[in-house]
C-alpha positions as CSV (number, residue, x, y, z in Angstrom):
1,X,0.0,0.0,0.0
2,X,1.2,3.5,-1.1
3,X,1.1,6.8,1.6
4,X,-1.1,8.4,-0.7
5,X,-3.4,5.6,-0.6
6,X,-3.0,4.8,3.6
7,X,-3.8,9.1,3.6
8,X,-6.6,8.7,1.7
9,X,-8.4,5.6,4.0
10,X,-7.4,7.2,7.4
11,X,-9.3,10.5,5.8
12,X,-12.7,8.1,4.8
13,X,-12.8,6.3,7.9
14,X,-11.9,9.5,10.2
15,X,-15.5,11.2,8.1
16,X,-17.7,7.6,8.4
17,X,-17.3,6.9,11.9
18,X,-16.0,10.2,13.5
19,X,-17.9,12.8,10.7
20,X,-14.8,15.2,11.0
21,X,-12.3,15.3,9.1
22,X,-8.9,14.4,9.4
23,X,-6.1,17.4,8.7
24,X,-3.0,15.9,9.4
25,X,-0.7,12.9,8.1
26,X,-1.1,9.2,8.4
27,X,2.0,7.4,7.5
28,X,4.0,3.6,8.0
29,X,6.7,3.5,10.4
30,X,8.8,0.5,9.9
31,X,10.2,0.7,13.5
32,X,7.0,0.0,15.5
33,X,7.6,-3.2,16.9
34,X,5.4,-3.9,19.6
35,X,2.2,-1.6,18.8
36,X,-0.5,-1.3,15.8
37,X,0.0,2.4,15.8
38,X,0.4,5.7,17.5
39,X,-1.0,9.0,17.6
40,X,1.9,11.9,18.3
41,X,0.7,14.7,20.1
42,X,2.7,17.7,18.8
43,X,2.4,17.4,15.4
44,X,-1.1,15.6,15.4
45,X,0.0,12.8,12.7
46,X,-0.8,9.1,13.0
47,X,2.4,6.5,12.5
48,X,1.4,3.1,12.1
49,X,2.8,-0.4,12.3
50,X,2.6,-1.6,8.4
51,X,3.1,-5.5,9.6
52,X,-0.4,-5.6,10.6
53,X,-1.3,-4.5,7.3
54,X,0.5,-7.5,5.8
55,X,0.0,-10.3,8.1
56,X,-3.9,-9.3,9.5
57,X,-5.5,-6.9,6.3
58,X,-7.4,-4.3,5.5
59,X,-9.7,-5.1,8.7
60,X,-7.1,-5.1,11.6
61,X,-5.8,-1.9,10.0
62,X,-8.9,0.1,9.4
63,X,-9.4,-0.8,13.7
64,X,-5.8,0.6,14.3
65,X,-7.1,3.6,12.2
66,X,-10.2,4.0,14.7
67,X,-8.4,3.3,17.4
68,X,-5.4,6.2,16.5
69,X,-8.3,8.8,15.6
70,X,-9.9,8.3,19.1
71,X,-6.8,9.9,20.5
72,X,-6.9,12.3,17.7
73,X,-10.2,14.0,17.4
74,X,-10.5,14.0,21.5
75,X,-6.8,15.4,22.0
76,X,-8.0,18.1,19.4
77,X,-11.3,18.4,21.1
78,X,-9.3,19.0,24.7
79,X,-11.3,16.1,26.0
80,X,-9.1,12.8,27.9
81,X,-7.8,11.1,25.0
82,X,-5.3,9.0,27.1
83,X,-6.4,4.8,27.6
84,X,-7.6,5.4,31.1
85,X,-10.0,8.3,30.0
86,X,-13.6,7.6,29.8
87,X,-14.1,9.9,27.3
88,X,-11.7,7.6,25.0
89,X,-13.4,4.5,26.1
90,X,-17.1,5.1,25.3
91,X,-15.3,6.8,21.8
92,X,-14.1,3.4,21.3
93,X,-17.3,1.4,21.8
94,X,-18.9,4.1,20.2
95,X,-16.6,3.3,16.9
96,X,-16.3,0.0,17.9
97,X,-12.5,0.7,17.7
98,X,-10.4,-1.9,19.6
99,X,-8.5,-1.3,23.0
100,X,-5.9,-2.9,22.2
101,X,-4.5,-4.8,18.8
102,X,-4.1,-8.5,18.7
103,X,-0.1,-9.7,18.8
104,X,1.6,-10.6,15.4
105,X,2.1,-14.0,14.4
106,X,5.8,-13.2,14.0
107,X,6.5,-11.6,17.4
108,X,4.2,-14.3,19.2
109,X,7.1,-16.8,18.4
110,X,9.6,-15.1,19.1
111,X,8.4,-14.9,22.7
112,X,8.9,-18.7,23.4
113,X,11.3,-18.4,26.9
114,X,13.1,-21.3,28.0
115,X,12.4,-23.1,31.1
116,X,14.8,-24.5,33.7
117,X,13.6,-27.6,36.2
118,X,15.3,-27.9,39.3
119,X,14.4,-30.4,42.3
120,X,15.7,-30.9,45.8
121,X,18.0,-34.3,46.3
122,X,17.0,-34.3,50.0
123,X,13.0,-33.7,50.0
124,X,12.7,-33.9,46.2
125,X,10.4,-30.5,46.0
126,X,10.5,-29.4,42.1
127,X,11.6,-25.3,40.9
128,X,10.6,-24.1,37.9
129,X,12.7,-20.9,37.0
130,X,13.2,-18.6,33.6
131,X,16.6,-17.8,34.4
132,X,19.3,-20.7,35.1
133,X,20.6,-20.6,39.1
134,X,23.7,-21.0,40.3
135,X,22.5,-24.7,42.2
136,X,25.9,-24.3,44.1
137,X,25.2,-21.0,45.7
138,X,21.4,-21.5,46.1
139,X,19.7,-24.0,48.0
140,X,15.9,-25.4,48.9
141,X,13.8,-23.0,50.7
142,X,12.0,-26.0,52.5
143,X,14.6,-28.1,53.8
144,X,18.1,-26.4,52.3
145,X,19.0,-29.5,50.7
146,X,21.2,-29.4,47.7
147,X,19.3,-28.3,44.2
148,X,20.3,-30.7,40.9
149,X,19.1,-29.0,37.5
150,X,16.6,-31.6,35.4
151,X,17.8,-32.1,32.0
């Protein structure tokens, strides 16, 4: 999708479901990682996160686009435009925007953590931990018997 044409939607969905126009730019930011899109307050433009576009559609964008020109029209407006606002919640049911955009495919496995099983030799009591431990500096926290990592 060209900028002119990502311009052109945020502007039709900003006058269907908002019936004011949008002044400002829309534009894809390759660097958003970890959000669907953002609104920047200064300069009133809307960045967002063209990996949605390709891996969700049309559909999960035009939402981001709702979402984004929530903040928008109620920063303009001088009403609460932040998440916690209830003037930006009832906008979003209102638009039936979402709160928050669903998690990419591609960042959902990268998010796999590895898991490390450790059990007591004394009372045998089992420790499931993210991060390795040093099993000859730590001990059990029931009995302080020695821990052995599970392969």
């Amino acid at each position: 999708m060209e900028q002119f044409e990502l311009q052109k939607i945020v502007e039709e969905v900003s006058l269907e479901y908002f019936n004011k126009p949008f002044r400002h730019k829309a534009t894809f930011n390759n660097r958003l990682r970890t959000t669907g899109g953002r609104y920047l307050l200064r300069s009133h433009n809307i960045e967002l996160n063209p990996k949605y576009y390709q891996e969700r559609g049309i559909d999960e964008l035009v939402g981001i686009i709702k979402h984004e020109l929530c903040h928008y029209h109620l920063h303009l407006e001088g009403r609460g435009y932040q998440h916690r606002d209830r003037d930006f919640r009832e906008l979003l049911k209102e638009v039936d925007a979402p709160r928050f955009c669903k998690p990419l495919d591609s960042v959902k496995k990268r998010r796999i953590t590895k898991q490390y099983l450790y059990t007591c030799k004394s009372c045998g009591l089992g420790y499931v931990r993210k991060r390795r431990v040093d099993t000859n500096r730590y001990v059990c926290g029931k009995c302080s018997g020695k821990l052995v990592e599970v392969k």
